[in-house]
Every structure is written in C-alpha cells, then in structure tokens.
C-alpha positions as CSV (number, residue, x, y, z in Angstrom):
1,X,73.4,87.1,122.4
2,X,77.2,85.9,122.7
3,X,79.9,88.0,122.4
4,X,80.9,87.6,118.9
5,X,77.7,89.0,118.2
6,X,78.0,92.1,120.3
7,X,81.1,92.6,119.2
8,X,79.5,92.7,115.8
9,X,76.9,94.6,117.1
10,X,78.8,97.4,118.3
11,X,80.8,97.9,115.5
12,X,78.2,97.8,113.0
13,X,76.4,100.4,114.9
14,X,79.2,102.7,116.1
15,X,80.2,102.8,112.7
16,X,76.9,102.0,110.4
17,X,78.1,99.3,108.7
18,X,76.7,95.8,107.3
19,X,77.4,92.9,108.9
20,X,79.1,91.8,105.1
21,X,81.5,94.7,105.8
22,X,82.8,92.9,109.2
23,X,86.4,90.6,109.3
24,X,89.6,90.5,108.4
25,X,89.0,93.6,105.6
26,X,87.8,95.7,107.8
27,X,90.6,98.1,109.2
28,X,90.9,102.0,110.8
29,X,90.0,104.0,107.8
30,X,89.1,101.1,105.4
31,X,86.1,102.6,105.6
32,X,84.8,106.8,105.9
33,X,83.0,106.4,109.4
34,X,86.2,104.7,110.9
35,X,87.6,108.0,111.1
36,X,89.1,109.5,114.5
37,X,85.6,110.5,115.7
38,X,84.4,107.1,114.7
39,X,86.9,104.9,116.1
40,X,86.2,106.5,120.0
41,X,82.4,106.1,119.2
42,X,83.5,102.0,118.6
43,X,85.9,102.4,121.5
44,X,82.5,103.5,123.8
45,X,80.1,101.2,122.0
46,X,82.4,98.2,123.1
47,X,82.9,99.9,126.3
48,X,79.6,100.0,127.1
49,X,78.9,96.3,125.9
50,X,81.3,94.5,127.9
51,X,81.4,96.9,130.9
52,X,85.0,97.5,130.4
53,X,87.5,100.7,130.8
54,X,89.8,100.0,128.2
55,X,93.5,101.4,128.7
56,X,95.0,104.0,126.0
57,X,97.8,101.9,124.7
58,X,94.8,99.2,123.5
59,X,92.3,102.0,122.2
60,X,95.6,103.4,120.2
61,X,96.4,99.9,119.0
62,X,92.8,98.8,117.8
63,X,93.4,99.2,114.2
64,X,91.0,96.3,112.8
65,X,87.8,93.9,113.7
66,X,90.2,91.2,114.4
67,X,93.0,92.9,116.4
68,X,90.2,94.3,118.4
69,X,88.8,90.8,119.6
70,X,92.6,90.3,120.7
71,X,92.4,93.4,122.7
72,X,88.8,93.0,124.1
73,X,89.6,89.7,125.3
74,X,92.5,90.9,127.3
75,X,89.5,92.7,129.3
76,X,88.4,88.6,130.6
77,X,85.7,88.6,127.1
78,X,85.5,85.4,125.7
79,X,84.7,85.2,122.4
C-alpha cells in the first residue's frame, strides 16, 4: 500500500467517507464527521499510520486533505 493510499485510508475511515469525497473539496467541516471530535480521530488515524507524533501548531493547521499531505510530509512521509 503507498502512502497516498493510507493517507486515503485513514481519512476515509476516521471520518467514514468515500473515496469520491477525498481532494481538494474536502475541508474541516465540509462534511458532519469532520467535526472537532472527528478531526483528532483523523489526527490519531494518521498518527498511527505513519508512526508519527504530530506537533499542535500542524494538528491546528490541518484544515483540508491537501494541506494535510503538506503537513504529513514535514513528518519525512513521502507521498
């Protein structure tokens, strides 16, 4: 599996979303399970994925699927 598609993974899980639902559309609270309460489930999902901690300032800044592969990669994820 690469890492786009854990990525993908992730967030459709975290959130229970399609995979039509991912990409440039999809931002915090474009959708009802990206709620507060949703976006730390994402936040632990990707955690867990890529073995990362990530720092507050980048969980409080991941407000969409593609500023969120920014901010993973600055963890050493290739994508």
């Amino acid at each position: 599996m690469t890492n786009l598609e854990k990525y993908n993974k992730a967030f459709m899980t975290a959130l229970t979303i399609e995979v039509s639902q991912l990409g440039k559309d999809l931002l915090y609270n474009s959708v009802a399970s990206w709620d507060s309460i949703g976006h730390m489930t994402l936040i632990a999902a990707l955690e867990d994925e890529f073995d990362i901690l990530m720092e507050m300032e980048d969980i409080l800044e991941f407000d969409s699927y593609e500023n969120g592969l920014k901010l993973v990669a600055k963890y050493e994820v290739k994508f």
